[in-house]
N, C-alpha and C positions, 0 to 999 in steps of 0.2 A: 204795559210790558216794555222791560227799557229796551232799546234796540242795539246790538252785539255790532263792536269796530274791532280792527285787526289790534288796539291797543288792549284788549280784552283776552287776548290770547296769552299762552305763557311765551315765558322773554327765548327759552330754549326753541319752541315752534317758530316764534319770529324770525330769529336766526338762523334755521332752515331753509325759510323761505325766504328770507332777501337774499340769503346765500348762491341763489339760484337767478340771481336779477343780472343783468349787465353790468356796468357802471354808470351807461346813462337812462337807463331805469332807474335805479337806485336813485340818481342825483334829481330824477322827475320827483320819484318816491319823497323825496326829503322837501321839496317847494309843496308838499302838499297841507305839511301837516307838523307844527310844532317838536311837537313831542314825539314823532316818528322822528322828525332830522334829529332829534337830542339823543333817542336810541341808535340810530344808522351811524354815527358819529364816534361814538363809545362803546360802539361794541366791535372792539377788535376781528374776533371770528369771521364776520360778515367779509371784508376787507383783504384779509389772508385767504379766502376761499375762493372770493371775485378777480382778486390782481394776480392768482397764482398762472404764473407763467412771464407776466412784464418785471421788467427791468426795474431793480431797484439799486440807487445807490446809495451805498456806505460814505464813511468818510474813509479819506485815503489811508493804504497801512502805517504810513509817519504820524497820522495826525487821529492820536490814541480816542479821543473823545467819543463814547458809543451814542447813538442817536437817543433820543428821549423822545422822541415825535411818539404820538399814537398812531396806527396804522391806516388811517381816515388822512391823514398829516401828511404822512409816509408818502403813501398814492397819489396824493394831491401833489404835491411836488416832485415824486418821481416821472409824474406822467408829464408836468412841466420841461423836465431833463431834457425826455425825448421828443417833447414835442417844441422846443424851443419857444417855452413864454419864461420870459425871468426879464428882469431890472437890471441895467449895464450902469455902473458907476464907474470914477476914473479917481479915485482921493489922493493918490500920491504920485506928484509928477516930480520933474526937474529937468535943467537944460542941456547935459551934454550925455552923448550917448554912452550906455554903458553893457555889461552883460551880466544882467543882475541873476542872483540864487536867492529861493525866498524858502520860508518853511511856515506852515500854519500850526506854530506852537498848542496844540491842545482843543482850538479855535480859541483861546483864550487871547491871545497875542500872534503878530505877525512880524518874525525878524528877515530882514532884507539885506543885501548887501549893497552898497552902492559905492563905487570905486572903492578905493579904500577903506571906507568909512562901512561900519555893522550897524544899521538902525531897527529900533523894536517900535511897531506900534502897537496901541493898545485897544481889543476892539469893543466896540462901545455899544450900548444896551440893545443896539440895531443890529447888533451881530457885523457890522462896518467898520475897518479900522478907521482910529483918527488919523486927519490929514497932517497930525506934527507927530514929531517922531518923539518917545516918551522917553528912550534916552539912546545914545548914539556914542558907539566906541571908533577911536580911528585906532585901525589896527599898525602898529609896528609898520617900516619898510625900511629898506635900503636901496641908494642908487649904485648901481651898476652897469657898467661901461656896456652900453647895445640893449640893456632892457629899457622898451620903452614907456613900459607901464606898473604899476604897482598894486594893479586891484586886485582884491579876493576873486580869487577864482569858483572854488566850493568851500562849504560849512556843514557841519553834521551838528545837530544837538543833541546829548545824549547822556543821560545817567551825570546828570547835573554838569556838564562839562561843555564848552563849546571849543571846536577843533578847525581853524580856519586854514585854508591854502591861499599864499600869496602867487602872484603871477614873478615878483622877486625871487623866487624860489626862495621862502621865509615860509614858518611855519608857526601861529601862535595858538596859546591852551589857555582858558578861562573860563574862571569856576562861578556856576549862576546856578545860587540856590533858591529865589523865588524869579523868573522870568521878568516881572515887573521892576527888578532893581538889578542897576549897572552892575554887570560882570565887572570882575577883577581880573588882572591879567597874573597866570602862573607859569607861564614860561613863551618862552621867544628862541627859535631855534633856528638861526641866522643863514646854514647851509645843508640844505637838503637833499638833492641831488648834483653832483660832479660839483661840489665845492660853491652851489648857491647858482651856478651858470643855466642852469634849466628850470625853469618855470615848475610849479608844482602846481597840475591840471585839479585833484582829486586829492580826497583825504578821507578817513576812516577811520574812527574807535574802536578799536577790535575788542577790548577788554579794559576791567576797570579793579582790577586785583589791590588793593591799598597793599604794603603803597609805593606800588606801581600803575603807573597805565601805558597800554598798549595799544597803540597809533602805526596806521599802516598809510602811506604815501606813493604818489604816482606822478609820472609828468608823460605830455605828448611828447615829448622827447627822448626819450631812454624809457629803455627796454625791463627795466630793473624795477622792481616792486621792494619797497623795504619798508621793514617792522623798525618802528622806536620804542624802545620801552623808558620812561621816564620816570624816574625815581622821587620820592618825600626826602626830603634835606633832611637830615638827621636829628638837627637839635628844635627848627623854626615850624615844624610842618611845610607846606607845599613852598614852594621859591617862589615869593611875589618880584614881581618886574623882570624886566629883558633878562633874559640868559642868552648867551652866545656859545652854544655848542660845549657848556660846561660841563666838566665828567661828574662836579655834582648832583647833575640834574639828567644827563643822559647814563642809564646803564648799560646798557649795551643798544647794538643796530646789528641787524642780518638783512640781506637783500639777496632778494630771488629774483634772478633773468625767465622771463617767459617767454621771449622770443627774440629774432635778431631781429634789430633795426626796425622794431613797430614800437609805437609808446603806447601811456596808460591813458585813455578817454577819463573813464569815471569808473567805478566801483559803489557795491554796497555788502553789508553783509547781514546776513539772516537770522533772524530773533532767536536761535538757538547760541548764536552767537559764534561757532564752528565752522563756517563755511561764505568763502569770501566770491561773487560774483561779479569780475571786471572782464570788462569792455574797454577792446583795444584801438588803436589808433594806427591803420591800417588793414585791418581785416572784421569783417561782419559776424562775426562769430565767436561768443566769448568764452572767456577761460573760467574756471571752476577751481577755487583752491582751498582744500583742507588746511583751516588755520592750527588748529594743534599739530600737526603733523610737517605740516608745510609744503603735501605730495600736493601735484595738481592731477586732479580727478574727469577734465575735460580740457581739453586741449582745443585750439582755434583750428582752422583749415588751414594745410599748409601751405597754399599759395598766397601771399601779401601783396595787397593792391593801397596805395595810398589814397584814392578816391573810396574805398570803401571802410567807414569806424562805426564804433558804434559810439553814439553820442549820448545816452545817457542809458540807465539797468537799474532796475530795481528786482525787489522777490515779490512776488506776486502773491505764493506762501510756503508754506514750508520747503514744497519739494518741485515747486517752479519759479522761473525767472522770467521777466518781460524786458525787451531792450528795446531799442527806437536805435534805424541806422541812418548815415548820410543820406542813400537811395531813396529814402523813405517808407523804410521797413518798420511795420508794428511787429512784431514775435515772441511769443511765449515759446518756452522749452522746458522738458524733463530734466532735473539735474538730476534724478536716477538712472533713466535708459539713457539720455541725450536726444531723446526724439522730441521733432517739433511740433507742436499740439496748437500752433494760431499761427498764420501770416499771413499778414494782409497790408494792401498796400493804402500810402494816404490817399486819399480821393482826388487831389490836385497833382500827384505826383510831387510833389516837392521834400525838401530834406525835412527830418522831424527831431528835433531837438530836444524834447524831453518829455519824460513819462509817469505817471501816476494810475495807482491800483488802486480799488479798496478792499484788495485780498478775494472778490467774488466773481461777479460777472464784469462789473464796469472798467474798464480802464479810459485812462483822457490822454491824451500827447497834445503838447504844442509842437507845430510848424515852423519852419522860418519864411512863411509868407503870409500876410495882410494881419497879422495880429491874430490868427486862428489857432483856434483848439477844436481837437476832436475826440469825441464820445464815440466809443466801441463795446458792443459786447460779447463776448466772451463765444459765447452760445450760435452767432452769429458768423459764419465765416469767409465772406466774401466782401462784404459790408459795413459801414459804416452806420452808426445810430444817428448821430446827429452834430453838425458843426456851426461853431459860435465864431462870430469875427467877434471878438472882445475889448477892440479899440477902434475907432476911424482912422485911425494912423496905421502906415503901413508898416510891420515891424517885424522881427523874428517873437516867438513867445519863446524867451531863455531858458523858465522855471516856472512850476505851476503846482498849487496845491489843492484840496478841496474838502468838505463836510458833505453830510447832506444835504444840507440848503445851499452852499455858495462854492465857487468856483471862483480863485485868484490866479490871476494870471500876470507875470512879469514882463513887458517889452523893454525896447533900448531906454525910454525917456519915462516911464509910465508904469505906475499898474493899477490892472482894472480888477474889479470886483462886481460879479455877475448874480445876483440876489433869485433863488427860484421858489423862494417862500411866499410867493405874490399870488396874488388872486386872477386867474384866468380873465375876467371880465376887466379888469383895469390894467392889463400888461399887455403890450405890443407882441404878437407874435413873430418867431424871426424865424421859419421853419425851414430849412437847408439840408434837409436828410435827400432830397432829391438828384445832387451830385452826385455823381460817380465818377 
């Protein structure tokens, strides 16, 4: 009589019943036996029924690419997330400091700002970008009389366009149809705010109408929010090279005041494409602006404190926002009631500089203290998940993006790339969830 193993059961009973395991049963379950780990592995079900309740993370909502992991994958590395095992790499340095904006194109590509200069690298079959830049734009500047500097400030990429802010108060548009080959430049628009005298902090694609596009600009210094809409030349298609405030190329400008005497931190706006969510510079509480319309739908607090902005805002999804302030405020809000649904503070106290979602539970902020980022979730409301120092230098994190497996992060000289697709047994653990 042959004698009866659990492999002799049907695949729907098995699933049942490992369903009903821990995870570190399961992971006993799977050392025991070949062809149970090959089952335990690939069968989804098991996985979604065991992890249901932990934390898992997406890629962030900029960074479109949907996970492909199996659910076996997923766990494995999500539980890495919070329990801090991943591989810290540094690939791209340099030596003077800067305050760099990064985006993790698709995870396909990673374009950075570095002074002046836009560099793209390319990330390679390790899911790691290379340490040379694949190609690198110096964007336009101009000197003028008390600006000390000329670097990109922010970049948005979006619906084949890239849209940069200079610290010149210069603003340039270039058109990249495959990521991997040098943009072209389509326009350069030399004065921005009060005649090129104020820095442009923030920039925005609001719309991409042919053939027009619709570009919304800010500065930490005036109070004024203003729409460009720029025009197709008539006979050439798009205007290649510098334009200087040409009425070929600019159709019209409108500018909205949204308050006295506070300027514009940063801004994003919402995949429906209608509704623009900026963060002021001076008060902790952002405004709400209906882009069709042009009404603003949420108003800041009206008392303005120069120690308090908000340093960077994203949407978190459709019908909320997450901001990060000087204080060192995480906070989600309603943009339909206006009520606040998350705040919590960083764990160090210190100012938090920028912010990333993956639209669910997880959101990450960089710090401007030791090179740190912080994992928060959602569901959680007093507390923090888990914090990564991401460099041994000690540095602000300016901009940060992430997927499911990796976490980039930008300092003054540096950025580091933090790998959680690693194997528990051969990675250092860094576990820091014990701050408060």
């Amino acid at each position: 009589m042959t004698a009866l193993t659990l492999l002799h059961l049907p695949p729907e009973l098995l699933t049942n019943i490992f369903s009903r395991l821990s995870t570190s049963e399961l992971l006993n379950l799977m050392l025991s036996c070949k062809a149970l780990r090959k089952f335990i592995i690939n069968d989804n079900a098991i996985w979604r029924t065991t992890c249901r309740g932990k934390l898992f993370v997406h890629s962030s909502v900029e960074n479109s690419k949907p996970t492909s992991l199996s659910w076996y994958h997923w766990s494995r590395i999500s539980y890495n997330w919070y329990s801090g095992v991943y591989r810290g790499q540094v690939p791209i340095q340099h030596h003077t400091n800067y305050m760099p904006w990064l985006t993790y194109q698709n995870s396909e590509a990673l374009v950075i700002s570095v002074g002046s200069e836009l560099r793209c690298y390319i990330i390679d079959k390790r899911s790691m970008p290379y340490c040379k830049a694949h190609w690198i734009l110096q964007v336009p500047k101009i000197k003028r009389p008390g600006v000390r500097i000329s670097d990109i400030s922010r970049f948005v990429i979006k619906s084949g366009l890239i849209v940069c802010g200079n610290r010149d108060g210069c603003m340039s548009v270039y058109k990249v149809n495959n990521i991997r080959e040098k943009p072209h430049l389509l326009f350069h628009i030399q004065d921005c705010h009060e005649y090129g005298e104020k820095e442009l902090s923030t920039v925005e694609l609001c719309n991409k109408n042919e053939p027009f596009l619709n570009i919304a600009t800010g500065s930490n210094y005036s109070s004024v929010l203003r729409f460009w809409q720029l025009k197709e030349h008539e006979s050439d298609g798009f205007v290649s090279g510098i334009q200087y405030n040409n009425n070929n190329v600019i159709d019209s400008v409108s500018d909205i005041t949204l308050s006295n005497n506070v300027g514009i931190r940063c801004m994003h706006l919402n995949n429906l494409n209608n509704k623009l969510a900026i963060g002021l510079n001076g008060n902790d509480t952002p405004v709400l602006l209906d882009v069709p319309s042009c009404e603003i739908l949420m108003n800041p607090h009206e008392k303005t404190n120069l120690k308090q902005l908000v340093r960077d805002i994203q949407w978190h999804d459709t019908n909320t926002i997450i901001y990060v302030t000087h204080s060192g405020k995480l906070r989600l809000i309603d943009a339909r009631s206006h009520n606040m649904l998350y705040d919590v503070q960083d764990p160090f106290l210190s100012s938090l500089y920028c912010v990333k979602s993956d639209g669910g539970r997880s959101i990450i902020v960089g710090s401007a203290e030791y090179a740190r980022c912080v994992l928060f979730d959602t569901r959680k409301s007093k507390t923090h998940v888990q914090i990564y120092f991401t460099q041994k230098k000690t540095s602000p994190v300016y901009s940060l993006d992430f997927d499911s497996t990796k976490l980039i992060a930008a300092a003054d000289r540096s950025v580091a790339v933090l790998d959680f697709n690693v194997n528990l047994a051969s990675a250092e653990r860094r576990d820091y969830s014990y701050f408060k």
